[in-house]
Structure formats: structure tokens, C-alpha cells
C-alpha positions as semicolon CSV with decimal commas, in nm:
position;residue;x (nm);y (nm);z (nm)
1;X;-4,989;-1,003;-0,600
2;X;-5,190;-0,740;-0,765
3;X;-5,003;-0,456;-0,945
4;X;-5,092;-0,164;-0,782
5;X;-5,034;-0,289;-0,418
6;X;-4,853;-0,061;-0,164
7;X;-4,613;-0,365;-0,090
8;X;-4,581;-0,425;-0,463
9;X;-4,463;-0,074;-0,569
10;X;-4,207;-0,065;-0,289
11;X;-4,035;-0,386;-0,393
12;X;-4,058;-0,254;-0,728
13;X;-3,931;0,076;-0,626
14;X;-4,171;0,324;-0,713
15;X;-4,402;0,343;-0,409
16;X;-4,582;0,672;-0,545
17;X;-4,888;0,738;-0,707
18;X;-4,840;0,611;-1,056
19;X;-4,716;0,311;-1,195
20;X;-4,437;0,195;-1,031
21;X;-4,108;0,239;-1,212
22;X;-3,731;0,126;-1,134
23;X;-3,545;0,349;-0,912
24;X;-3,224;0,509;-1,141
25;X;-2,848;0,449;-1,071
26;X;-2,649;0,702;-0,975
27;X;-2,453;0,865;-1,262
28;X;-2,115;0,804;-1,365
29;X;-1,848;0,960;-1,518
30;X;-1,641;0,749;-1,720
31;X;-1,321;0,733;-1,760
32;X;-1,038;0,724;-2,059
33;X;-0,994;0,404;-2,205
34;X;-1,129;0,108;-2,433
35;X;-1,571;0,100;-2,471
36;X;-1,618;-0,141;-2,210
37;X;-1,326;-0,202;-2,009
38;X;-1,290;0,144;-1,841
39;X;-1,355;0,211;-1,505
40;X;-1,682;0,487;-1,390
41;X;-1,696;0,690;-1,111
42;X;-1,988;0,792;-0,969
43;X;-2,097;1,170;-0,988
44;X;-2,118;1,169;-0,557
45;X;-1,787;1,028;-0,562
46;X;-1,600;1,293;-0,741
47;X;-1,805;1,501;-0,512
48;X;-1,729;1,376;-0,237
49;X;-1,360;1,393;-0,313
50;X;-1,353;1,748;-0,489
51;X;-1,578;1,961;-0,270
52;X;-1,364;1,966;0,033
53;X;-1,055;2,142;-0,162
54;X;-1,389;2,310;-0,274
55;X;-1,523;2,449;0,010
56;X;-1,130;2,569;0,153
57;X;-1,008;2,740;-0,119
58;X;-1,452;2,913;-0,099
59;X;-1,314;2,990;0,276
60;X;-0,997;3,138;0,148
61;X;-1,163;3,349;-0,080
62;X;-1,435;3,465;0,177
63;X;-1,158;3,588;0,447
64;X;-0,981;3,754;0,173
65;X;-1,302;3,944;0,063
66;X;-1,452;4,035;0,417
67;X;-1,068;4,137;0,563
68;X;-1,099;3,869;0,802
69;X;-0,820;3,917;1,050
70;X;-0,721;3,855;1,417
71;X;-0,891;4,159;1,552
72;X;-1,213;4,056;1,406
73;X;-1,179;3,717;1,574
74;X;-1,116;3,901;1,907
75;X;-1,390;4,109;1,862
76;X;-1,601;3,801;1,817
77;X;-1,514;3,672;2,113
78;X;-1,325;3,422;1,981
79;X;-0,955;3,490;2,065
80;X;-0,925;3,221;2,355
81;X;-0,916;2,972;2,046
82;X;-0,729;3,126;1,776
83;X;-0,452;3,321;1,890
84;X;-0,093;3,285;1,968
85;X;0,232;3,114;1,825
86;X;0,086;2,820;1,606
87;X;-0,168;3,033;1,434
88;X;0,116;3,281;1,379
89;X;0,371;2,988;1,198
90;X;0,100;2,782;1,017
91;X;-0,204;2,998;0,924
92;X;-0,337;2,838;0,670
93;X;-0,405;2,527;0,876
94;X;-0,708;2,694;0,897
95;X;-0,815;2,625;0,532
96;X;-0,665;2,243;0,643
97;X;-0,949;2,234;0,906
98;X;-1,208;2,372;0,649
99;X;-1,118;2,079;0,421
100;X;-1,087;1,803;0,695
101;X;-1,461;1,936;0,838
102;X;-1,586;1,912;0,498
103;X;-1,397;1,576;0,403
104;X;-1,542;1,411;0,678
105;X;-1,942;1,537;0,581
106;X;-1,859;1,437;0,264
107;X;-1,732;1,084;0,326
108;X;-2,029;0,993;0,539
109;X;-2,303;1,157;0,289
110;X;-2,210;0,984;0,021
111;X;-2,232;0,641;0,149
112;X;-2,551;0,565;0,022
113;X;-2,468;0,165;0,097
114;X;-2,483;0,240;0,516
115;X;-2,771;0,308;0,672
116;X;-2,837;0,645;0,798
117;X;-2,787;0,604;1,182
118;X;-2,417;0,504;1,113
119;X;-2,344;0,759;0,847
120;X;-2,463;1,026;1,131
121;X;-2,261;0,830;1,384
122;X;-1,906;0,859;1,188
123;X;-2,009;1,214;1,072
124;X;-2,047;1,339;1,430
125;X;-1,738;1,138;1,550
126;X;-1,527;1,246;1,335
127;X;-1,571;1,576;1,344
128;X;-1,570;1,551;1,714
129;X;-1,255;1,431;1,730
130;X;-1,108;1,661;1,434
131;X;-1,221;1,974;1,632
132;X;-1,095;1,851;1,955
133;X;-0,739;1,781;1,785
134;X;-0,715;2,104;1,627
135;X;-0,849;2,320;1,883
136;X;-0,778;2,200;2,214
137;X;-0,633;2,386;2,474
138;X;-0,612;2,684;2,129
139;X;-0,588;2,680;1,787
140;X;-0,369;2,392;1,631
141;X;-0,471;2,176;1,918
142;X;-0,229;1,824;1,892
143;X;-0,205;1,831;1,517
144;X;-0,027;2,129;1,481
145;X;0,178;2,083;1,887
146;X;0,243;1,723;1,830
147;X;0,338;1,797;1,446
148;X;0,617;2,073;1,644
149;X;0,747;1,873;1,908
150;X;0,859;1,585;1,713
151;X;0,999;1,819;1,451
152;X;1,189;2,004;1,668
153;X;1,307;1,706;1,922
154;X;1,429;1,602;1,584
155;X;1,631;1,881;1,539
156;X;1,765;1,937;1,853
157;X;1,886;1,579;1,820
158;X;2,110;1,628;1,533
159;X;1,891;1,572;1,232
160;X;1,915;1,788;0,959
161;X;1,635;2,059;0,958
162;X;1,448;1,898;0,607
163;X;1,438;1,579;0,785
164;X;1,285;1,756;1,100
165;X;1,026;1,905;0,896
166;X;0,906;1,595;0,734
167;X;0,876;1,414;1,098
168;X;0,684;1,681;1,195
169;X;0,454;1,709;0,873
170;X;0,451;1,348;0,920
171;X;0,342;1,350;1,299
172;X;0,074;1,619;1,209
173;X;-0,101;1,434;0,955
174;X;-0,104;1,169;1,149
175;X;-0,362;1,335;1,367
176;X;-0,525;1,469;1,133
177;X;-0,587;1,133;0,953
178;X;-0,683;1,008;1,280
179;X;-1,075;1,146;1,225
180;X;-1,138;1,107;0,899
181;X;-1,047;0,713;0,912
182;X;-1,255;0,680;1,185
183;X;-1,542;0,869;1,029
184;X;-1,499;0,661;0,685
185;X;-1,501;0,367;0,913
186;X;-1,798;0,410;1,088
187;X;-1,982;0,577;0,849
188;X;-1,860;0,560;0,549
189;X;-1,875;0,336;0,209
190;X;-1,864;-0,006;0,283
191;X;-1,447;-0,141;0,263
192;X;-1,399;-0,305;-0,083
193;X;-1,063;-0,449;-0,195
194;X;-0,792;-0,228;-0,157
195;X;-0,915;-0,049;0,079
196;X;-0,588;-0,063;0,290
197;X;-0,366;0,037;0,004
198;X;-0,582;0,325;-0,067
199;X;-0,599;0,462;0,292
200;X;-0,220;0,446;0,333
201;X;-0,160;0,626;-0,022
202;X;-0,428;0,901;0,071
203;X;-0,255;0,927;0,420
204;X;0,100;0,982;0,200
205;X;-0,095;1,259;0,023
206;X;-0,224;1,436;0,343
207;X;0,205;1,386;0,443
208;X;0,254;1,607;0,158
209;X;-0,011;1,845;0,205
210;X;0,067;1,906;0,559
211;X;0,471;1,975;0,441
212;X;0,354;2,215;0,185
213;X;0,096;2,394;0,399
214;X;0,435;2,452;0,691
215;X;0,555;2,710;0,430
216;X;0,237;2,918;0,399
217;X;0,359;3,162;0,667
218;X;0,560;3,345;0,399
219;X;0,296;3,388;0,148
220;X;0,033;3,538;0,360
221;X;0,209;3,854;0,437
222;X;0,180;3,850;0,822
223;X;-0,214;3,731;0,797
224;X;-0,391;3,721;1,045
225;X;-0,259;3,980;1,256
226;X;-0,343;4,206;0,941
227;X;-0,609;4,136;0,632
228;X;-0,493;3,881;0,364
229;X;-0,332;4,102;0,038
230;X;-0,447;4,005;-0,296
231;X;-0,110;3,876;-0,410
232;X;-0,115;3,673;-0,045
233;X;-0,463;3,541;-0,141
234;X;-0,392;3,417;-0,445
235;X;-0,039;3,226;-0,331
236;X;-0,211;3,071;-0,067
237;X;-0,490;2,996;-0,290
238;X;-0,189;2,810;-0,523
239;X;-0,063;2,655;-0,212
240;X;-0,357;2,481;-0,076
241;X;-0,442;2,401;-0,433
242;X;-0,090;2,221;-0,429
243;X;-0,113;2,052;-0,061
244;X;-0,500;1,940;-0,119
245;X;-0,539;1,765;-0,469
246;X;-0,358;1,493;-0,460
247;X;-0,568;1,383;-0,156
248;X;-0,910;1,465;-0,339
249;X;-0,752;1,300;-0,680
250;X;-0,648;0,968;-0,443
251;X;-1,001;1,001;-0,346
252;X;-1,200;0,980;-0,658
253;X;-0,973;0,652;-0,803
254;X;-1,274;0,436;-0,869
255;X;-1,305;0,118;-0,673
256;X;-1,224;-0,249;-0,764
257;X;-1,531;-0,402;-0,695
258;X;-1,489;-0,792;-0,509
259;X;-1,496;-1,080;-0,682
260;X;-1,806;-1,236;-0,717
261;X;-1,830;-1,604;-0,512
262;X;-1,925;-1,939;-0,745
């Protein structure tokens, strides 16, 4: 087949108007150990992992710096969503939202090995789902109601109160988890081996973030009902830090690829 064919430079993968040339990998970042034995990680990986705690601790930062409070949401026209006793107790589960919208648009971007019609599909599910869970009837939706009830049955069944709080942490996350499986599912990189392991270590993580973020109502200094305080910002900045990275370092683990078949 002749050389500078339209069909020829598009197996090659050039398809332009010069010579065809090979179409680059994507870089990688590799990691500590022995030349040739350890593991790389892909620069949209660590993207893909990193942003989200990325883009909540930008959001943090951006409320701080414009006074962002409840009166501005009720001027806004917004109040109907975000008011009332669960934004009061866990306020910084809106930073958890930020990073669970941007987890899931980052999951289904960077799966370059789907094609484009599912990574949309999973994108738009899960973030479907995520907003109907956190803000449905108001603000904290099931996460943060079903994350309360089953703390506080727990309690008024006998349990001691730290136990209470980690059923409900654990409940919450739960939901939360709920849509960005389903968006990595549908949309995201295809499932390699270890796959399960991985989901039910980063689910652990998202446990501990959601038990950390519970104690944020003492750090904000009564935010939103007035604007976040510098010292407020920057313990809530240390917080969500805390809560979010061991998710986003479970994320970026580089993946055992499968064996291949004789």
C-alpha cells in the first residue's frame, strides 16, 4: 500500500499532513526502586487521583476569600438546598461534594482505554446520582441523613458514642461510594487484577475521611451562618487535607497489569 495513503497514515498513526509518525505514550512517573523492576504511573493517573483533593481544598480557599456564607446562599436563591441542621453539624461536607463531583470527572476522563460514549455515560451517572444523594429533599441528602440515623439508632441502643460515630461515618460513605463505583464502572478504566481489593481499600479510606470530616463543625467557627475566619480556613484546610489523601494516594497505586495468555 503506498506510503502516503489516507488509510496508511491512520494505521500508522499519524493521519496529518506529513509523514506519518507513531503516536507517543502517555508519560510516566516512575517510581522508587531497582532500574527496571519499578512500577510507573502515568502522569493522568496521578491526575486523576490528586486533582479532586485539588479542586476542594481550591473551593475552600475561594469561600474563604469571597466571605461566602449562608446569607449569600439565600440571597442567591439557593437556601431551599443548603440550609438547616445537617449543614449546621457537618459543613465541610461541602468540600466532600466538591471532591466526589470532581473524582467522578476525573475517573471517567482519564480512561483513555473506553470509548467516549461510555466515559460520558458513567460521568453523567455518577454525578447524577452523587447530587441526588447529597442534596435531596436539602443539603446532605441520604449521605449525610442515612450517615445520622444509623449513628444515632446506634446510640440510643446502648453502643458507646465512638462506636456510633464510626457506623455512621461508615453508613455515609457508603453512599457516597455508591456513585463513584458506578461511574468507574461504567466509564471508567477498564478492571485489571485487583481491582476488588483496591475498591474496598479506597472505600476504607473514604470510611476515614468521612469520620474525620464529622469533627469539622468545631474548626469552622460557626461557618456558614457567618464568613469562614482565617484560622477556621486554614484548620479545615488541614482537615480535609487529612480526610482526602489517603483516598487520592489509594488512587494513584499503579496497576498490576494481567498476565499475558501462552
Amino acid at each position: 500500500m503506498p506510503q502516503d495513503s489516507l488509510w496508511w497514515r491512520w494505521e500508522r498513526g499519524g493521519f496529518g499532513l506529513g509523514p506519518a509518525v507513531s503516536v507517543p505514550a502517555a508519560p510516566r512517573i516512575r517510581l522508587a526502586g531497582p532500574a527496571g523492576t519499578a512500577p510507573t504511573v502515568p502522569v493522568r493517573t496521578l491526575a486523576a487521583a490528586f486533582l479532586p483533593l485539588a479542586a476542594a481544598l481550591g473551593a475552600l480557599v475561594l469561600v474563604a476569600a469571597a466571605g461566602f456564607d449562608q446569607a449569600r446562599v439565600e440571597a442567591a436563591g439557593l437556601g431551599m438546598w443548603f440550609y438547616g441542621f445537617f449543614l449546621d453539624q457537618f459543613p465541610l461536607y461541602v468540600f466532600a461534594l466538591v471532591y466526589g463531583v470532581a473524582r467522578v470527572i476525573a475517573v471517567t476522563a482519564e480512561a483513555m482505554d473506553r470509548p467516549v460514549p461510555l466515559r460520558l455515560l458513567g460521568a453523567l451517572l455518577g454525578l447524577a446520582v452523587l447530587l441526588a444523594l447529597s442534596l435531596h429533599p436539602t443539603f446532605g441528602g441520604l449521605v449525610l441523613r442515612g450517615g445520622f440515623m444509623v449513628g444515632g439508632m446506634t446510640f440510643l441502643n446502648g453502643a458507646p458514642m465512638p462506636l456510633a460515630q464510626a457506623l455512621g461515618a461508615l453508613a455515609a460513605a457508603f453512599a457516597f461510594a455508591l456513585p463513584l463505583g458506578l461511574a468507574g464502572l461504567v466509564g471508567g478504566r477498564r478492571r485489571k487484577p485487583g481491582w476488588l481489593l483496591r475498591g474496598v481499600l479506597r472505600f476504607a479510606a473514604l470510611w476515614w475521611a468521612f469520620g474525620l470530616l464529622a469533627l469539622g463543625r468545631a474548626l469552622v467557627a460557626g461557618w456558614p451562618a457567618r464568613p469562614l475566619t482565617e484560622p477556621g480556613t486554614l484548620a479545615a484546610a488541614g482537615l480535609i487535607a487529612a480526610a482526602f489523601l489517603p483516598h487520592a494516594l489509594l488512587s494513584a497505586l499503579p496497576r498490576r497489569e494481567a498476565a499475558a495468555r501462552p
